[in-house]
NUKEZA-237636 format. One record per residue (C-alpha): residue in one letter; x, y, z. Coordinates in steps of 0.2 Angstrom, whole numbers, plus 5000, padded with zeros to 4 digits. Layout:
# NUKEZA-237636
AXYZ;...
# end
This chain:
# NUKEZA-237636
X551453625033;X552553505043;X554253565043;X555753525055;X557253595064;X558753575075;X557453575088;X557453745095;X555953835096;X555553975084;X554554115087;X552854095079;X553253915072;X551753785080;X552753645085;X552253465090;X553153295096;X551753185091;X552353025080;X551553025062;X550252885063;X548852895053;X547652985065;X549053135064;X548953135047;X547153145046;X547053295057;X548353385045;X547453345030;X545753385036;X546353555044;X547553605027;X546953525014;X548553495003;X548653504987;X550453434988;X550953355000;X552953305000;X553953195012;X555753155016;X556553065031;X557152895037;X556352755025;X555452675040;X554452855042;X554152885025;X553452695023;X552352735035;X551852895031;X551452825014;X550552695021;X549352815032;X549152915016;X548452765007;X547352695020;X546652875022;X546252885005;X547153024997;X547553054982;X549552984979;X549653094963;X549953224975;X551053154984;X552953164981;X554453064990;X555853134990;
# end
């Protein structure tokens, strides 16, 4: 699960300030293995996320935009 905050550390929470390129993503899919995957954000991130999601194959009827 990828999920944000105001930035301040939360006990327990794994954090990371990688950029979502697709290598990222592969690593999150290939350790969770979604069956949803839903994303949200400035259109320049989700258009790349979407993108990294296509080149990698995944299944886009699991995907949702919201």
């Amino acid at each position: 699960m990828l999920r944000f905050s105001s930035g301040e550390e939360e006990p327990g929470i794994k954090t990371t300030h990688r950029r979502f390129d697709t290598e990222f993503i592969k690593e999150v899919i290939d350790n969770s293995n979604p069956d949803r995957v839903y994303v949200c954000g400035p259109n320049e991130m989700v258009k790349s996320v979407r993108s990294s999601l296509e080149e990698l194959n995944f299944d886009m009827s699991k995907t949702f935009f919201l």
